[in-house]
N, C-alpha and C positions, 0 to 999 in steps of 0.2 A: 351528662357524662364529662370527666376532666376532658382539658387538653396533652396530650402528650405528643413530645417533638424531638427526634435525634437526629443530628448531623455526621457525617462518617465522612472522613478525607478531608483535605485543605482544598478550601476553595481558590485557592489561588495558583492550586494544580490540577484539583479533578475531586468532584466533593457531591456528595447529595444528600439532601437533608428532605426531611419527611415528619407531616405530622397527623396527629387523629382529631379532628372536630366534633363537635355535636352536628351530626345528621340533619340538615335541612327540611328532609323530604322523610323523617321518623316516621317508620310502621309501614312505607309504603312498600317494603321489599317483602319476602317470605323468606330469606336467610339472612336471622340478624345479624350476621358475621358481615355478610356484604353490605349491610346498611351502615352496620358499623364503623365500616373501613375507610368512611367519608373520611375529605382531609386536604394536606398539600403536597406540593412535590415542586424541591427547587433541585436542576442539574449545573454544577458549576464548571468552567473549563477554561481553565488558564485566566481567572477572574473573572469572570462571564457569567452570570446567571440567565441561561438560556430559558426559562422561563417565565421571568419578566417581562410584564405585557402592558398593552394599554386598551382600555377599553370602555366607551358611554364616559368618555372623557375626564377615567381614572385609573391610577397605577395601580400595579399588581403583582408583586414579587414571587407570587407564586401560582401554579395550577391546582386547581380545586376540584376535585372529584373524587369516586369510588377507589381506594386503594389496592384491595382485593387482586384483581386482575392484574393490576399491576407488578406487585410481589411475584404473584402466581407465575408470570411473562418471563422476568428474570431467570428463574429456578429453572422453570421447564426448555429455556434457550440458552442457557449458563454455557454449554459446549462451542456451541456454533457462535454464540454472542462473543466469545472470548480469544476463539481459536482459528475459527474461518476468515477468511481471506477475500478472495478468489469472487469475482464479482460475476453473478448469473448471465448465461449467454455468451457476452462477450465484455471485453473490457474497453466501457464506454469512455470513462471520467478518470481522473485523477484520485476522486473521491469518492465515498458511497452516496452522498447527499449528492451530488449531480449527476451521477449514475443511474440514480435511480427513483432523482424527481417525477419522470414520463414512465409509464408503461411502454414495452415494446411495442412499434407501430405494425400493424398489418403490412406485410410487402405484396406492391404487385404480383399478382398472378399466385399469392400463396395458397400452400394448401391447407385449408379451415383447422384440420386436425394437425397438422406442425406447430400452426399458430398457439393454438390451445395448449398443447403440449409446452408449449417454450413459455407461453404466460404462465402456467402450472410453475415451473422452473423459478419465475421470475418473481411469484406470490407467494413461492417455498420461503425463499432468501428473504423477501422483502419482511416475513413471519420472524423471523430470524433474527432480525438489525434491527428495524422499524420501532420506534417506542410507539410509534400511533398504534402499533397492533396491541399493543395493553391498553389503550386508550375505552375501548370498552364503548362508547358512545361518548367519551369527555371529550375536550379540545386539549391536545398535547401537542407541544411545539416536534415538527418533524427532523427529531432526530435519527440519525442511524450509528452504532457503535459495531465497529469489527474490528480484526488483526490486523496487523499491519507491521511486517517484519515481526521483532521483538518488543511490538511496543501496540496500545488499543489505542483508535482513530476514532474519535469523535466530531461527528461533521453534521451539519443542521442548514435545513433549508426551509425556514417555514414561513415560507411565502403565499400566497394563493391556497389556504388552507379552507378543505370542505366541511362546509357550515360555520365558518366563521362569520360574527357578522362584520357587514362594512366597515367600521370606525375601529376594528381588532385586531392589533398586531404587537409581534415580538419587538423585543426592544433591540435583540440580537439575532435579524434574520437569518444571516449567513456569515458562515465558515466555518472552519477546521480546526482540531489543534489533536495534540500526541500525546501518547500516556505512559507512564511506566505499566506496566502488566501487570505486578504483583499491586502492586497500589490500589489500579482499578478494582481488581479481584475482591480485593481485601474491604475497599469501602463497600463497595456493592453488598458482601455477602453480610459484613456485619448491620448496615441499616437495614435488610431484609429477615436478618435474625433477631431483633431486638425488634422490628415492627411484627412479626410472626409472634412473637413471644408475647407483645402486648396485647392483640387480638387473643391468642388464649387464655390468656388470666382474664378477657373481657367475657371471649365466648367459650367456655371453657368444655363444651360438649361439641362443638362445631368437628364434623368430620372432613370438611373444606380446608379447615386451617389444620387440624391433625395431619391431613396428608401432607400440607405445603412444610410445615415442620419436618418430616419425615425426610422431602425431598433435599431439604436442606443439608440433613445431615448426610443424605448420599453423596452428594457434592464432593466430600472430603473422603469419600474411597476412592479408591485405585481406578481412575479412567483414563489412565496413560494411555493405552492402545488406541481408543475412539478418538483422545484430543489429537492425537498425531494424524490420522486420520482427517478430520478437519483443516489442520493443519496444510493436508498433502493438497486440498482443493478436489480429491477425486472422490467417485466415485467408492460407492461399496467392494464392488465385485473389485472394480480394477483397482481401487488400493492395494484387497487383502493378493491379488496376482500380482503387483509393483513390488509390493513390499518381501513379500516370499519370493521372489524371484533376486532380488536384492540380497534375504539376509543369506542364500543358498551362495550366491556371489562372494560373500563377504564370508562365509563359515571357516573356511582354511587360513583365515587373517588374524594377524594379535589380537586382543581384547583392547589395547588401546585402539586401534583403528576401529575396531566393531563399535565400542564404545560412541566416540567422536561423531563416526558417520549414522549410528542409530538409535544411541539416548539421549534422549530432553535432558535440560536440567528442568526440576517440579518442584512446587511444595502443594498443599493438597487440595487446593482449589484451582490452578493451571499449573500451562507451561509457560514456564518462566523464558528459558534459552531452546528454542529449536533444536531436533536434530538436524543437521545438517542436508541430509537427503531430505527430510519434510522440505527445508528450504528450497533447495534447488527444483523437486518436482510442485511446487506450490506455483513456479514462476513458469512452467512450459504451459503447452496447450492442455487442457484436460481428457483431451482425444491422442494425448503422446503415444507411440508407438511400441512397442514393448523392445523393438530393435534399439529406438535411442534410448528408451530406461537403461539398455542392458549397455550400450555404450560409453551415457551420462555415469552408472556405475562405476562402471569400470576404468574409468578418466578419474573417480573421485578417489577411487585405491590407489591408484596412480600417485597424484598429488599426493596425498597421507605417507604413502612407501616412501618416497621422494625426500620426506622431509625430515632436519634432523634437528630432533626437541630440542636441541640449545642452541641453534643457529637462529638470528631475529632475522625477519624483514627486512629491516632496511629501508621499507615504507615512510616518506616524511612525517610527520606527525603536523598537522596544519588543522588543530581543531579551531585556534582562534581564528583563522581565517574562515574557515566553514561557519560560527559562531556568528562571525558578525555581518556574514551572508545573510544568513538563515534570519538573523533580525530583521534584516531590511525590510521585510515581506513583502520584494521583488517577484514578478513574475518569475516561473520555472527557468526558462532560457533565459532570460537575464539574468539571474543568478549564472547561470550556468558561464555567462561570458564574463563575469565578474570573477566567479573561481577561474578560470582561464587565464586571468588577467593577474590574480595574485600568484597563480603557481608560476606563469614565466616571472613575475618579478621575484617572488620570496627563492625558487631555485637557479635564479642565476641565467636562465637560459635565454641564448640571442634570438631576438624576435625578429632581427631582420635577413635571417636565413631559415629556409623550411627545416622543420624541428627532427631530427633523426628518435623517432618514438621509439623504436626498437632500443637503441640503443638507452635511450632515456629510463624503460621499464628496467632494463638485465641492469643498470647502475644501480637499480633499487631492490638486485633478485628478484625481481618478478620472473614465473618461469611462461615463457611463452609458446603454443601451440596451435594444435589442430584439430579439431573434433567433428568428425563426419557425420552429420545428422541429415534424416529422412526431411525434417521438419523445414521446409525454406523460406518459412520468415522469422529463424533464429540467425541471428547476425550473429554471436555471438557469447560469452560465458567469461563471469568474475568468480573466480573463490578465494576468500580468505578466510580464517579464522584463528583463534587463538592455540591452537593445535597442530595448523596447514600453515605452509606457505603462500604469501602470494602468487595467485597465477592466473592466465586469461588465453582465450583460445578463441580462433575464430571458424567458422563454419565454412567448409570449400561448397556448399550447395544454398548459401547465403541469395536470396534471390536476384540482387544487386552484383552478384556474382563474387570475384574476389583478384580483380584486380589490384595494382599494387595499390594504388586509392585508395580504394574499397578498403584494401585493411589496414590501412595508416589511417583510417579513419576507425575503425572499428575498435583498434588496441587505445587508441585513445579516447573513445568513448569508454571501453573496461577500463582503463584507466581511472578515469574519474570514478567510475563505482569502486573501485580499489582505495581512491584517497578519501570517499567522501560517504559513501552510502555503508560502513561498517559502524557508525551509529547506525542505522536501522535494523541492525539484526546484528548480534555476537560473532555469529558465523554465516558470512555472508555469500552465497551461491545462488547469482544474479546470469540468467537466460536472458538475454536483452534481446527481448521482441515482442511479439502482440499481445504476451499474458503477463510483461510485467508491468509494475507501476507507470502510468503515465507521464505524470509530473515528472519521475525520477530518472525516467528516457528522455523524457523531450530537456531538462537540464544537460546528460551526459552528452546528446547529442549537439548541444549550444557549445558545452564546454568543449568538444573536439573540433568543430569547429571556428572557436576563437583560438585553442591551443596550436591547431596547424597552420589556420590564418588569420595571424595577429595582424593587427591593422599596418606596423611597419612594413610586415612583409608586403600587406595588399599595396600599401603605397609606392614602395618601388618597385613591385610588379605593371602597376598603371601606367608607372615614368616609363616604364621601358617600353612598354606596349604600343605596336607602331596600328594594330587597328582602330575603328572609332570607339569610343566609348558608348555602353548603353548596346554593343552587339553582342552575337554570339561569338564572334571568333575574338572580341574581345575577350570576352567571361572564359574561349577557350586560354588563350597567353597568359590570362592572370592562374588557371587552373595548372597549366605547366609551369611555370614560375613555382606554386606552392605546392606542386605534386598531390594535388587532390582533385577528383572527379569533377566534370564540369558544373554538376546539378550540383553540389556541395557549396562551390563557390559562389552559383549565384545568389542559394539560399544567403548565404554570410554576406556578401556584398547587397544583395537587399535589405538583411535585418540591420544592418549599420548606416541604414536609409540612405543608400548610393545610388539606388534605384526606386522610381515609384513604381505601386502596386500595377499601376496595366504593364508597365515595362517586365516585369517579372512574369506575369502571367502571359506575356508572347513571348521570352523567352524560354522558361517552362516547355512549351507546346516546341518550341524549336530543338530542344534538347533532350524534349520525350520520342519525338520522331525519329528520331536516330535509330531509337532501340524497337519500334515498330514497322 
């Protein structure tokens, strides 16, 4: 039987090509369709051919197996693969590929049937992302693709893969890289229609490939409701109660508002732009409270009321600095002290005085507030969008509490998601706590902490400093000096390697005892 081979997408943004072979293993199956579907499979990602291998000490551009299942994997997880988020259990990793290399481990003294239940949870999701779950018995490099803001995360970890033999490995074990949405959409659905299309003209009575055809074409009805859904990270029940509790909220409001806070932009295989509320409830706990839905609500009519279509931001506009950040491919917090470092230089601001952030946001209309949430390990909330104005609010039940610190640290952590994180999503409505992005916190939090204490300030903090160095009532003068928490400062005066690792970890212990 011929060869046939199509490629869909640039491989030098996100591309996967696909071919059909002659069957090695001919006649051995009872559905020609699956015998048929022998073949290749190369995934590309930011020039990367993550299926390039080595193996009995020879190259291998691509993965060799039954295609079938594979097809079939796409279509039937096309929602969840495209639109979910929201990593099962809790939010381990940065990435889905390090999230969710290990199974969840059994804890001390669990109870057998929680455990089950939560791996249940965790083999749902892992069905979902996983391309090893089409793998069918082949060897496929361990990818995972999900959402990620307004944009698909493609992230691979394939390492220590089961039944590989010894001398067998990718050529691209690890990392990450971003996608445009529509793109991914787009190449995905066209190589799985043109590879569908060939196996019928092959197997032209197969009722295997008739359905996956079928499914294809449903793809392109209307599942606005469900992808939003996905989207939200919840549940069934409590989405369709979040969301009806929401539009009931919003009924007596313009249609632009209704609009903004409740329709996607789509074209007919995703969503392209978030609604806005998917956003924001994608980033809290998925056990939120229906008090703070109803609150978060009603903060977001707020902001929209608030705002007047021809009045801009004021927002700096510093993509080239974020640009040549993001090249580096610096660690999250380094980055994060890197942007710190260009915004007091690109805006002017004196670094050898503690930085008045209040005043620094309202220069850029930012509006700033307060939002009283049940939840207290929300520190805090960024929204913008093309629609909204900037604005950020902090949490008085913050578990850190909300001293003046506290939230001179916090508005400059929203800060940074205000200047920097509106690439990842159109309209951005960032909860800054345990459900959102990892990488994207532990940055905003580097960045507030080099913004409030730039190393001028630490330095003439030190001079002035009449206790020893390397104490606590040290790390306290330097922390009055820059008007930030004590624990804050040590964390900054250690990662600027002022302090070695044990000296940190008895101070730690000296400065957790306070609060116990």
């Amino acid at each position: 039987m011929s060869t046939w081979e199509r490629l869909a997408g640039d491989t030098d943004r996100f591309a996967v090509r696909l071919s059909f072979e002659p069957d090695p293993d001919k006649d051995v199956f009872e559905d020609p369709a699956y015998g048929g579907s022998w073949g290749t499979v190369q995934i590309w990602a930011d020039g990367l051919n993550l299926c390039a291998h080595h193996a009995a000490g020879e190259s291998s551009d691509s993965v060799h197996w039954y295609l079938l299942p594979f097809l079939e994997w796409i279509v039937q997880q096309w929602d969840p693969l495209l639109h979910e988020e929201r990593l099962p259990l809790r939010n381990r990793a940065a990435t889905a590929a390090d999230a969710m290399t290990l199974e969840p481990p059994l804890p001390l003294g669990a109870d057998p049937e929680r455990y089950y239940g939560d791996l249940e949870v965790w083999q749902t999701w892992w069905r979902h992302h996983a391309l090893e779950a089409a793998a069918d018995g082949g060897l496929f490099p361990r990818i995972f693709v999900r959402r990620w803001g307004d944009q698909i995360e493609v992230s691979w970890k394939s390492t220590g893969l089961v039944g590989a033999p010894e001398d067998f490995r990718f050529t691209a074990p690890v990392g990450v890289s971003r996608h445009n949405v529509a793109e991914v959409a787009q190449s995905l659905y066209a190589v799985v229609t043109d590879a569908a299309d060939e196996l019928a003209a092959r197997h032209p009575s197969s009722a295997r490939i008739s359905t996956l055809r079928e499914a294809l074409k449903a793809l392109r009805q209307d599942r606005t409701q469900a992808r939003i859904e996905w989207l939200t990270g919840l549940s069934s029940d409590r989405f369709n109660t979040i969301w009806s509790e929401a539009r009931r909220a919003l009924a007596s409001l313009g249609d632009r508002i209704q609009e903004q806070l409740l329709q996607p932009t789509v074209n007919r295989l995703v969503i392209t732009v978030s609604p806005h509320l998917a956003v924001l409830f994608g980033s809290v706990s998925p056990d939120v409270s229906a008090e703070d839905v109803l609150m978060l609500t009603r903060l977001m009519v707020e902001v929209y009321q608030d705002h007047d279509a021809e009045e801009s931001s004021g927002l700096p506009q510093l993509d080239d600095l974020f640009d040549e950040v993001q090249a580096s491919a610096l660690p999250d917090y380094e980055q994060g002290n890197r942007l710190a470092e260009g915004v007091l230089h690109d805006l002017e601001i004196n670094d050898e005085e503690p930085v008045d952030i209040e005043g620094l946001l309202r220069s850029f209309k930012v509006r700033i507030g307060r939002v009283t949430l049940s939840d207290e390990g929300i520190r805090g909330l960024s929204v913008a969008g093309p629609a909204s104005p900037p604005a950020c609010f902090t949490n008085p039940n913050y578990q850190d509490g909300e001293s003046v610190q506290v939230r001179r640290f916090t508005l400059a952590h929203e800060f940074c998601h205000l200047l920097f994180d509106r690439q990842r999503a159109a309209k951005l409505a960032m909860v800054s706590g345990p459900w959102a992005p990892k990488d994207v916190e532990r940055r905003a939090n580097a960045f507030a902490a080099a913004l409030l204490m730039p190393r001028a300030i630490l330095d003439r903090a030190a001079a002035e400093a009449t206790a020893p160095p390397g104490t606590v009532e040290w790390i306290d003068e330097i922390a009055r000096f820059a008007n930030t928490s004590g624990m804050a400062t040590l964390e900054r005066v250690a990662n600027l390697g002022l302090l070695d690792e044990p000296q940190r970890e008895v101070l730690r212990d000296s400065l957790r005892a306070r609060y116990t």
